[in-house]
C-alpha positions as CSV (number, residue, x, y, z in Angstrom):
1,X,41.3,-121.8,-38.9
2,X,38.5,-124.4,-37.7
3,X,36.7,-123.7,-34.6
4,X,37.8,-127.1,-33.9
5,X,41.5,-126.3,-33.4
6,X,41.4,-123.1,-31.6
7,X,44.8,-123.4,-29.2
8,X,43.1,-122.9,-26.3
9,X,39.1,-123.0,-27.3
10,X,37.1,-120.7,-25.3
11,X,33.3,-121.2,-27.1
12,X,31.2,-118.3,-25.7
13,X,30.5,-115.8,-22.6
14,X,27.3,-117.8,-21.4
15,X,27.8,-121.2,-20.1
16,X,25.7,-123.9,-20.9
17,X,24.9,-127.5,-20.3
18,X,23.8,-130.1,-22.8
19,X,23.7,-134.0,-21.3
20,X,23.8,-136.7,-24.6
21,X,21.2,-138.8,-24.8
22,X,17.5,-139.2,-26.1
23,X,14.8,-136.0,-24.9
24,X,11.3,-134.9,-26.2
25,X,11.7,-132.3,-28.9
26,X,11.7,-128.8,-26.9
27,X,14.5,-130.1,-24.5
28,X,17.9,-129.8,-25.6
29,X,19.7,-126.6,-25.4
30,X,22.3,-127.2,-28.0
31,X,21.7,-127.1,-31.7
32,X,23.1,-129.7,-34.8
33,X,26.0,-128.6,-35.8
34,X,27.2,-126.3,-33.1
35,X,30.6,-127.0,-31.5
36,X,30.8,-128.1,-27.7
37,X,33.3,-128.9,-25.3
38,X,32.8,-132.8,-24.4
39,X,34.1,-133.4,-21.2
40,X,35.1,-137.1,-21.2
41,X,36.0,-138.7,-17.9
42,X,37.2,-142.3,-17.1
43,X,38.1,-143.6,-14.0
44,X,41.3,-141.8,-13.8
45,X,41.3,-139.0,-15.7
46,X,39.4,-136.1,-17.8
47,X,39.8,-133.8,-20.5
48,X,37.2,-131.1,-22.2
49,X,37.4,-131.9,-26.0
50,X,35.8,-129.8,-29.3
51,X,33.3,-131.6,-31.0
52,X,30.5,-130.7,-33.1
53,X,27.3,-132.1,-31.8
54,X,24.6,-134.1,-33.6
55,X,21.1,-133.1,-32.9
56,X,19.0,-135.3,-34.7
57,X,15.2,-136.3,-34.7
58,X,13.9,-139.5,-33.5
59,X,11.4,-141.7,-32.3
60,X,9.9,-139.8,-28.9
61,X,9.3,-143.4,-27.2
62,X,6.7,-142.2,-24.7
63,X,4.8,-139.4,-27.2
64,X,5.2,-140.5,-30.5
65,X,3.0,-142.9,-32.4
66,X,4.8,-145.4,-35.1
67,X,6.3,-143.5,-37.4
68,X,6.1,-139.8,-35.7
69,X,10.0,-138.4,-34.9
70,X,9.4,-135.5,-32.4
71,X,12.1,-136.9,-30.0
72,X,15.7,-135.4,-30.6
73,X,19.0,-137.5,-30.3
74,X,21.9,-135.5,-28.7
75,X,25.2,-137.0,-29.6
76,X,28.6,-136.7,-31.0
77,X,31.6,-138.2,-33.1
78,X,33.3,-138.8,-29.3
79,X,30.7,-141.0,-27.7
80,X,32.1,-144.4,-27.8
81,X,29.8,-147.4,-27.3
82,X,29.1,-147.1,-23.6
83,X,29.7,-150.9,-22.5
84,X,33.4,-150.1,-24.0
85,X,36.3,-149.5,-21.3
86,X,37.8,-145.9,-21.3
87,X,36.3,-141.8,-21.3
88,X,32.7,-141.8,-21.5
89,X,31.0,-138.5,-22.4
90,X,29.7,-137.4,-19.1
91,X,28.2,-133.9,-20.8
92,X,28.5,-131.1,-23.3
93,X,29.7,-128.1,-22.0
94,X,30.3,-124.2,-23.3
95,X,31.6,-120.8,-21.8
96,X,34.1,-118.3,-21.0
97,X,35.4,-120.0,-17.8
98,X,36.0,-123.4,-19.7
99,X,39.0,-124.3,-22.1
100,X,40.2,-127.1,-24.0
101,X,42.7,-130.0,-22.7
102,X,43.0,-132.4,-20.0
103,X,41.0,-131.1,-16.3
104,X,41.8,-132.6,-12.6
105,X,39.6,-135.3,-12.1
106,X,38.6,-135.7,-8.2
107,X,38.7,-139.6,-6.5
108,X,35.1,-140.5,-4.9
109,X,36.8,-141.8,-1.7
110,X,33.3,-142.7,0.0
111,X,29.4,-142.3,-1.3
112,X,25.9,-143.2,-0.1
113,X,24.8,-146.8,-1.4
114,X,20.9,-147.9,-2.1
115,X,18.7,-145.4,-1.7
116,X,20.2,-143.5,0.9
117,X,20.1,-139.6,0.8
118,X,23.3,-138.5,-1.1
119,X,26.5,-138.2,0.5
120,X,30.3,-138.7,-0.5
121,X,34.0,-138.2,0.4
122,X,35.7,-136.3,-2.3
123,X,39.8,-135.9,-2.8
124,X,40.7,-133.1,-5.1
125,X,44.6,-132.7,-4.6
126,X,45.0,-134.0,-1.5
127,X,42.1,-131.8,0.0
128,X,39.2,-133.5,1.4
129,X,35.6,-132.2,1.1
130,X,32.0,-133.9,1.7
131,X,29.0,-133.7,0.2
132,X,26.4,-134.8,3.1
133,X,22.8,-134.5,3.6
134,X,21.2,-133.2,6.4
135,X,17.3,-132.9,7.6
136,X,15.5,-131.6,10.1
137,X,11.7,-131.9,11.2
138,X,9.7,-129.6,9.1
139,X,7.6,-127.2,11.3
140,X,3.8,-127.0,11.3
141,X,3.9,-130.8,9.6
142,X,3.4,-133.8,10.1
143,X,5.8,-136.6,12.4
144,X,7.6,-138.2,9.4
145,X,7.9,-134.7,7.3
146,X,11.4,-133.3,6.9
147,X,13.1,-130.0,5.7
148,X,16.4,-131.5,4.1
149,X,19.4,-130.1,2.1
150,X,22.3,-131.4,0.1
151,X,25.7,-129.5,1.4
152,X,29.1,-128.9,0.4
153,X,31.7,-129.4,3.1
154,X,35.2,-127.7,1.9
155,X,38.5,-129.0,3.9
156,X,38.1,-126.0,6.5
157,X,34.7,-126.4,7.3
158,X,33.0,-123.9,5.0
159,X,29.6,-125.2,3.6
160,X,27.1,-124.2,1.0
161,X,23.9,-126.1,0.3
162,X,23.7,-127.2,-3.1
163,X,20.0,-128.1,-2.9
164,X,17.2,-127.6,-1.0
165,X,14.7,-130.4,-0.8
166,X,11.6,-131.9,1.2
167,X,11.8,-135.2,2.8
168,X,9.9,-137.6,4.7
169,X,11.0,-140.7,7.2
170,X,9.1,-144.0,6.2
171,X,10.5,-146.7,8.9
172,X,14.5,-146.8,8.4
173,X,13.8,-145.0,4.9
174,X,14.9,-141.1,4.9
175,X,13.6,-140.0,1.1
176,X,13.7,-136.9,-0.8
177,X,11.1,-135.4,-2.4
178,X,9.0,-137.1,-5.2
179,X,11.3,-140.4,-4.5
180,X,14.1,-138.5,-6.5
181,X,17.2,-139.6,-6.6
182,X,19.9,-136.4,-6.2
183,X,23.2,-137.6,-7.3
184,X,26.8,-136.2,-8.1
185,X,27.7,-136.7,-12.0
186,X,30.8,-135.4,-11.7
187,X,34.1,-133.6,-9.3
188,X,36.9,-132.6,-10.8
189,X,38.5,-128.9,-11.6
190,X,36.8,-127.9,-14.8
191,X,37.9,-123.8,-14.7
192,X,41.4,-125.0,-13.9
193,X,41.6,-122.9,-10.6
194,X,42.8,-125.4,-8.4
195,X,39.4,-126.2,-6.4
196,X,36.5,-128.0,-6.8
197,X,34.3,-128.1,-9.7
198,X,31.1,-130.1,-9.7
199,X,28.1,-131.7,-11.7
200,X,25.1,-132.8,-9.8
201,X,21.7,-133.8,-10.4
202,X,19.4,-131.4,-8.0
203,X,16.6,-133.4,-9.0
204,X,13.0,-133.3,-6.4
205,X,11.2,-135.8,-8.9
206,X,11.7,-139.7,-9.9
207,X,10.9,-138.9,-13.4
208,X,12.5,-135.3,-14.0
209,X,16.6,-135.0,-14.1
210,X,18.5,-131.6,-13.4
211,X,22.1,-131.8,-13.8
212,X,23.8,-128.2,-12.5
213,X,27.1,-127.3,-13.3
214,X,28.5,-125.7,-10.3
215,X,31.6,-123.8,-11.0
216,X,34.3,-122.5,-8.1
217,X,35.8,-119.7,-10.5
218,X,32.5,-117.9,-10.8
219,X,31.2,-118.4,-6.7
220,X,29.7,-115.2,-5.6
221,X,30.7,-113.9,-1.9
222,X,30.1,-116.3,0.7
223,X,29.7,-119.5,-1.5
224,X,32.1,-121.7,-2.8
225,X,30.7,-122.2,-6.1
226,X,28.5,-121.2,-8.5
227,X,25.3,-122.8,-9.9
228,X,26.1,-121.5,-13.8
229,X,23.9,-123.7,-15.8
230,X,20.9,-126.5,-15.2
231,X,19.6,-128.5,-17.4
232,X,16.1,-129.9,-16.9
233,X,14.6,-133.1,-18.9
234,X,11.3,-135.3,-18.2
235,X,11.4,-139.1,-18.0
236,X,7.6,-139.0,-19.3
């Protein structure tokens, strides 16, 4: 039987993280040919589907002279062309705690706008969390210097900081590290466990992107999920 119609799938004990999308050659995780789980999500909905993934070699725009292909492509047979309407590929995804079929896709009641430090109101089944950031004056330092992180508000109160970060005030401006720009990719209940299930970009650095896959199924004592897998790419 293909590995493609596996009823359910379950790919492999580690769990991994591949975005699609162009990277410099020693970036990507996954290899040509290898089978994923795509998790496709539109506005309303999401499902994690099979698909073998296309790892290709291309034109590195920012190292590659005319000619050179260093860069790799990372796509797939399920990536439709992103100005269409309906699921868009939000990542690749492997493990033991992930299956095939159609996940709970939270609704993004709130979120920060601009450049504002992240922070959102998330409904998963009727159960309301917050992802909020919080700073506070960073000892020893100077006036505008901040010690800040990005936390996880379950609907009883529990929290868990997903990030750690340092800030700095600049007039009315609160910002995060290297200017980065931390964001959440993704809520939803991937493991199927009934609570939340996240992706979100930890990044410290306008030109560097970290996308974590934080998983509720595999939380150790005292959190509420898991940071299984990161994946790390550079701008230039």
């Amino acid at each position: 039987m293909s590995s493609l119609s596996l009823p359910p799938l379950i790919l492999a004990a580690a769990i991994a993280l591949q975005p699609p999308g162009q990277f410099h050659g020693d970036e990507p995780v996954a290899r040509d040919g290898e089978t994923w789980l795509a998790l496709r999500a539109s506005a309303e909905s999401a499902s994690l589907t099979p698909t073998r993934l296309r790892v290709q070699a291309s034109e590195d725009p920012i190292l590659d002279a005319p000619g050179q292909t260093s860069g790799r492509r990372v796509s797939s047979a399920l990536e439709p062309d992103p100005d269409a309407e309906g699921a868009q590929v939000v990542a690749y995804l492997r493990g033991g705690a992930l299956a095939v079929g159609a996940v709970s896709r939270a609704r993004i009641l709130e979120r920060s706008q601009g450049v504002a430090p992240p922070g959102y109101r998330i409904d998963l089944a009727g159960r309301d969390h917050r992802i909020r950031t919080q700073c506070t004056p960073k000892r020893g330092s100077q006036a505008y210097a901040r010690d800040c992180a990005v936390v996880l508000v379950a609907p009883g109160g529990a929290e868990q900081v997903l990030m750690r970060v340092e800030g700095r005030r600049e007039a009315d401006l609160l910002l995060l590290g290297d200017d980065a720009s931390p964001e959440l990719l993704f809520a939803g209940d991937l493991d199927r466990d009934g609570r939340l299930d996240l992706i979100f970009d930890v990044s410290d650095h306008y030109n560097v992107t970290r996308p974590t896959l934080f998983l509720s199924s595999q939380a150790r004592d005292g959190e509420l999920l898991h940071a299984v897998s990161t994946y790390e790419s550079v701008g230039c």
